[in-house]
Structure formats: C-alpha cells, structure tokens
C-alpha positions as CSV (number, residue, x, y, z in Angstrom):
1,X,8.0,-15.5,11.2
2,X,10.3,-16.5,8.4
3,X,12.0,-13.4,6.8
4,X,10.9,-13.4,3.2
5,X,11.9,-12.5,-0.4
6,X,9.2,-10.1,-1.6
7,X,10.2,-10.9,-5.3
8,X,9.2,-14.3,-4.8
9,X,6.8,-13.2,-3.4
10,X,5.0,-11.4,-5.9
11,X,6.4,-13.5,-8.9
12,X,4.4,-16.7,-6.9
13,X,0.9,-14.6,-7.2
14,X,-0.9,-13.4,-10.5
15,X,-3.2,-11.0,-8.2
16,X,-1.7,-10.1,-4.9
17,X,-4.4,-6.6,-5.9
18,X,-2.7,-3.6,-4.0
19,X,0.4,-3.8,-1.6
20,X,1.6,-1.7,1.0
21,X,5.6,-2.5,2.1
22,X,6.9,-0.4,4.8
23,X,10.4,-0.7,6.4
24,X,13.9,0.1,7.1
25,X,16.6,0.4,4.8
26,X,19.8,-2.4,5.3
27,X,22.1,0.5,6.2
28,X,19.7,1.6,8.6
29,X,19.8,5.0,7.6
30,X,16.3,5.5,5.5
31,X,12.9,4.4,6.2
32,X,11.0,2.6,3.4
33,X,7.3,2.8,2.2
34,X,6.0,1.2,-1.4
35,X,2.9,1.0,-2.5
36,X,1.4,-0.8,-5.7
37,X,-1.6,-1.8,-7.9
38,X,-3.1,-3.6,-10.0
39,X,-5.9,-4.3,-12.4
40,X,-8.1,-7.1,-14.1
41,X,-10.6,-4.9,-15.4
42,X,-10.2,-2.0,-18.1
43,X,-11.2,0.5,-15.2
44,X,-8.8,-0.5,-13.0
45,X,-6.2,-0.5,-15.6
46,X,-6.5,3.1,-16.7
47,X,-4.9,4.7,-14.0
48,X,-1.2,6.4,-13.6
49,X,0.3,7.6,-10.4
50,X,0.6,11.0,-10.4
51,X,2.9,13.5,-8.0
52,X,0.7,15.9,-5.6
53,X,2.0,18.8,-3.3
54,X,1.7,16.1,-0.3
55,X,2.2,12.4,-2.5
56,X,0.7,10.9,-5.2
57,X,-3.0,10.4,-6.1
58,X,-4.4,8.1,-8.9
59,X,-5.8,9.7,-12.1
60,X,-7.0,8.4,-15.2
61,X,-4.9,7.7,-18.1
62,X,-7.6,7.9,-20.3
63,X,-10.2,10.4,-19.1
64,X,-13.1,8.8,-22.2
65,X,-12.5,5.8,-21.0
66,X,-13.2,6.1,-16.9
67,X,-16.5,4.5,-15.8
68,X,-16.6,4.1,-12.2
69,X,-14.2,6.7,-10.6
70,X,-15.3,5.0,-7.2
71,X,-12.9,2.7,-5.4
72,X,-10.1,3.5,-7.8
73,X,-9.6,7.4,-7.8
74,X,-8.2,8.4,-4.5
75,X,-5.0,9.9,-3.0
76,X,-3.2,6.8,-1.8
77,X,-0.2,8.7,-0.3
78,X,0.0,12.0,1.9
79,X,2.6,13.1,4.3
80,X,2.0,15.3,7.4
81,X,3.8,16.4,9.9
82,X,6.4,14.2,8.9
83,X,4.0,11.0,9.4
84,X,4.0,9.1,6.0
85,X,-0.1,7.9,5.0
86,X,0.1,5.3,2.8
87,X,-3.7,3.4,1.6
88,X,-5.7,1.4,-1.0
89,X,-7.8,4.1,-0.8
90,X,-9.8,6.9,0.5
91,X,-9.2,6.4,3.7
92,X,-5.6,8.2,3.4
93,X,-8.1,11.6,3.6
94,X,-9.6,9.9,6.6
95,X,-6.2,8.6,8.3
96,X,-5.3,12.7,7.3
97,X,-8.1,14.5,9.2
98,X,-7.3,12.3,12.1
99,X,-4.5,13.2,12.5
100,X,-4.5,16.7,12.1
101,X,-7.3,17.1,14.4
102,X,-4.6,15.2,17.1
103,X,-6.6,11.6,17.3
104,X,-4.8,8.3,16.3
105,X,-4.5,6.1,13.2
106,X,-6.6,3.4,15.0
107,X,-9.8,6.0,15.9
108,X,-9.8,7.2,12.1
109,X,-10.5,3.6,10.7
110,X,-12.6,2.3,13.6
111,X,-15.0,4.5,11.6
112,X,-14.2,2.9,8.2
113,X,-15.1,-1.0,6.6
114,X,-14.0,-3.0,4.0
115,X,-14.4,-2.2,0.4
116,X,-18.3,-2.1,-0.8
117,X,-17.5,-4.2,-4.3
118,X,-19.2,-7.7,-3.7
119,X,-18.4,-10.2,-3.9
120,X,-15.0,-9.6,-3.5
121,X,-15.7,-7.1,-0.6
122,X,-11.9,-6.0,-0.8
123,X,-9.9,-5.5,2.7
124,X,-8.8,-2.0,3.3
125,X,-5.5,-2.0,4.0
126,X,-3.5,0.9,5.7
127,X,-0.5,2.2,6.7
128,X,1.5,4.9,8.9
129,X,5.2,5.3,8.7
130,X,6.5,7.9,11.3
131,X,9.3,10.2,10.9
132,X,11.2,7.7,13.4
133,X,11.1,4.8,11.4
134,X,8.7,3.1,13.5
135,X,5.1,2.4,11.6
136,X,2.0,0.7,11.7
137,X,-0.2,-1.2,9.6
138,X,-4.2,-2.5,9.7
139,X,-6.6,-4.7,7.6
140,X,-10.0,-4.1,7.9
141,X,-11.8,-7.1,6.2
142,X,-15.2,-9.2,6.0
143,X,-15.4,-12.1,8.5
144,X,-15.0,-14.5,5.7
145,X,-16.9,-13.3,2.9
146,X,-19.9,-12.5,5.4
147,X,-20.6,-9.0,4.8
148,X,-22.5,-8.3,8.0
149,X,-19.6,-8.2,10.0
150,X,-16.1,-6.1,10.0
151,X,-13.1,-7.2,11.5
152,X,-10.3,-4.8,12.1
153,X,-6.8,-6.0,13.1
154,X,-3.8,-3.4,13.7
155,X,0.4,-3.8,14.1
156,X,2.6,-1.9,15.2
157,X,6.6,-2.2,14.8
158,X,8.1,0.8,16.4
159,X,11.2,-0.5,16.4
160,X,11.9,-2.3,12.4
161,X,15.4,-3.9,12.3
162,X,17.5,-2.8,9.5
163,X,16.7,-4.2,6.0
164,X,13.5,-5.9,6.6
165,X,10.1,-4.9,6.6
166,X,6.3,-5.8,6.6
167,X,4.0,-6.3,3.4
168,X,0.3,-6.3,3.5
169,X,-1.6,-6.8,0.3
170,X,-5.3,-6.9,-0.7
171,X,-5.8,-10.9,-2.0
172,X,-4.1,-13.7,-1.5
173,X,-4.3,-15.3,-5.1
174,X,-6.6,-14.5,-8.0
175,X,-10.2,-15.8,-8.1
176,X,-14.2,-15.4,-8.1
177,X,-14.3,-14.0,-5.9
178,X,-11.0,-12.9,-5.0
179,X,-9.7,-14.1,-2.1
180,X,-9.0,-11.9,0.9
181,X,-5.2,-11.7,2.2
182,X,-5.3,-13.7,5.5
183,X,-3.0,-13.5,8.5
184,X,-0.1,-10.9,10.2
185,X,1.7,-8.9,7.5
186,X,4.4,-11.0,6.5
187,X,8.3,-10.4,6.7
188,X,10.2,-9.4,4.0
189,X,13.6,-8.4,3.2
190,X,14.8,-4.9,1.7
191,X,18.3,-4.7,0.1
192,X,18.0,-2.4,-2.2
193,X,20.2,0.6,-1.3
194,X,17.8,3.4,-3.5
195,X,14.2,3.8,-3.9
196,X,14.9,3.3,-8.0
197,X,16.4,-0.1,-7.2
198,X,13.7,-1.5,-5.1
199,X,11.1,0.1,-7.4
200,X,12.7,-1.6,-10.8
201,X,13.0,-5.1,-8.8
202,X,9.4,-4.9,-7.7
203,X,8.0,-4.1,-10.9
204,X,9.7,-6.8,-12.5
205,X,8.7,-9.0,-10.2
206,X,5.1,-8.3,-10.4
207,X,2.5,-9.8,-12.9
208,X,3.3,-7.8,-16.4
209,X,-0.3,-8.4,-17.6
210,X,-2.3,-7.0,-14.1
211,X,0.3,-4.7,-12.8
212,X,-0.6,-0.9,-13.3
213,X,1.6,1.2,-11.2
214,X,3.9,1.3,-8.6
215,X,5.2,3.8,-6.1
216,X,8.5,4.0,-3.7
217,X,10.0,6.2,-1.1
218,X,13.6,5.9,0.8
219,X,13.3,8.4,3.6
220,X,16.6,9.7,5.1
221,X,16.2,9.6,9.2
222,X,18.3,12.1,9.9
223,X,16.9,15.0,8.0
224,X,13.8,13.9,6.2
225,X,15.2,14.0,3.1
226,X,13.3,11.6,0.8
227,X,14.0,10.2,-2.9
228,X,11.0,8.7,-4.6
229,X,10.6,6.4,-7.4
230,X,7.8,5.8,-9.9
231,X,6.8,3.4,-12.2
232,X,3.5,3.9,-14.4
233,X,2.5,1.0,-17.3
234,X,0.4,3.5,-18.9
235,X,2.5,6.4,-20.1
C-alpha cells in the first residue's frame, strides 16, 4: 500500500466524518493516536472535547441547544492499563469493560454493530494502541447500505515502522446518504516531531466549515509519558 500524506488526504474530502490515526513517531521514540470529528448538522456541531481523569469525552458547547445527545455524547478516548481506547463512540466503555474483565478488543465488538442513524448507518470505527507501540484497529459496517447484515473486519500492526501509521475514518466523501469508508485502513505518514505540530497541521488540513474538534497524543515508549494536544472550533 502506497504510504500517504494525511493532509492531502483530508484537504481532498469535505466529509471524511470521524478519524482515528494511530502510529509511531519518525524518531521512533513515541507512539501516536489522533482522533477527530466533524459535523453537518447543528447537533453535531455543538460539541468541544473535553479532558477526563482517563481521556477526553464529548460535551455540549451549548447545553440549550443539544437535541439528540445519542450518537454524539460519548467518551471517545480512555486509557487503561496503559492500553490507549480510542472510538467514534460508545463503544470505548464497551472496548473498557472488556478489557478490564481480561477478554480482547475483538470479543468486546463482536457484541456491537454499526451506527443506528439511517440511512447513513455510520461504521463504527475502533481502535487499541498498546503501551508497546503495537495497535489495532476495526470497522464494523452495513454490507453495503443493507442493514440486515454486519460485517466486522479487524488489523492488527504489532510492529508500526517509525513515522507512518494507519488512518481509518467514518465516510469516504460527503453525500445522501453518506458514503461508508471502504477498504484496509490506509497508510499515512507522521513527521511531526510533537503532538501540537501534528494537531495544528491536521486541523488545517481539515474542512473549516464541518470540522468540530480534534484530539492528539505523542506517547513516550520508554516511560509512558504522554503530551496531548487539543483543538476545539467552539470555544
């Protein structure tokens, strides 16, 4: 697979939806996780990031102006053990009690689906970055649009090479409905040598109208250490 530039990536597609990038720093000293969204609705636009004891959750900006809290309020990062949950959604909690309770990544979302939102039926999209470096990442999706059926697909890299990584995202393109993202999560370079670095380079490099916030972690190997990075439209 062709190694990739993830801010031509982004700047190529108005609606990529939410993003998961996980990877390995180009000194090889620092694991990588990012995760962003985004929003065409006024719901989905009134949300921040905000810190937790464990990661960040979503919140509203604007309490009197929430409708749906569904499918938009969750905790979409949570760290245990060392073991790095990053989501589009509720199923970090899920991923979380697996864990804990000693199963695998792969058990806790055999019991999950895609996104109940038709049309769109929006993939769940998941990852696990360990305190190694190594990490995985799944897609659950609809078998094309067809809501009867779930299809689940799972990578693992336990090994990342220094400055690349893997991106997974929710659509492939804006639409109605919105497209699902389709194949192996793609290659993608990562140069930047601080979490504020990547962080400013992806934000500018997503859509300024639909992006809403954005959230990056540089994770030191050695010790655990980690620097994180966030970027919130509404402030």
């Amino acid at each position: 697979m062709k190694l990739q530039s993830l801010p031509a990536l982004l700047g190529a597609n108005p609606y990529p939806g939410r993003g998961i990038i996980l990877g390995r720093s180009a000194d090889n000293r620092a694991s990588i996780a990012a995760y962003f969204i985004m929003g065409r609705s006024e719901n989905s636009r009134n949300r921040v990031f905000a810190a937790t004891n464990d990661g960040i959750r979503t919140k509203a900006f604007d309490a009197s102006k929430m409708k749906d809290p569904s499918l938009i309020i969750y905790h979409p990062v949570r760290l245990l053990d060392g073991n790095l949950i990053v989501t589009n959604g509720d199923q970090t909690d899920t991923i979380w009690e697996a864990l804990k309770q000693g199963t695998s990544f792969q058990a806790a979302l055999a019991e999950r689906s895609f996104e109940q939102d038709p049309p769109h039926y929006t993939p769940r999209i998941s990852g696990l970055l360990s305190a190694n470096g190594g990490f995985q990442l799944s897609i659950l999706k609809s078998a094309d649009g067809r809501p009867e059926c779930c299809c689940r697909y799972f990578y693992a890299y336990p090994t990342p090479p220094a400055g690349e990584g893997r991106f997974l995202h929710t659509y492939a393109g804006d639409g109605e409905p919105l497209p699902s993202f389709e194949g192996e999560p793609v290659r993608v370079k990562l140069e930047a040598p601080d979490a504020k670095t990547l962080a400013d380079g992806l934000w500018d490099a997503l859509n300024a109208e639909n992006r809403v916030s954005l959230f990056v972690r540089y994770t030191n190997l050695a010790d655990g250490k980690y620097q994180d990075a966030v970027i919130n439209k509404n402030r």
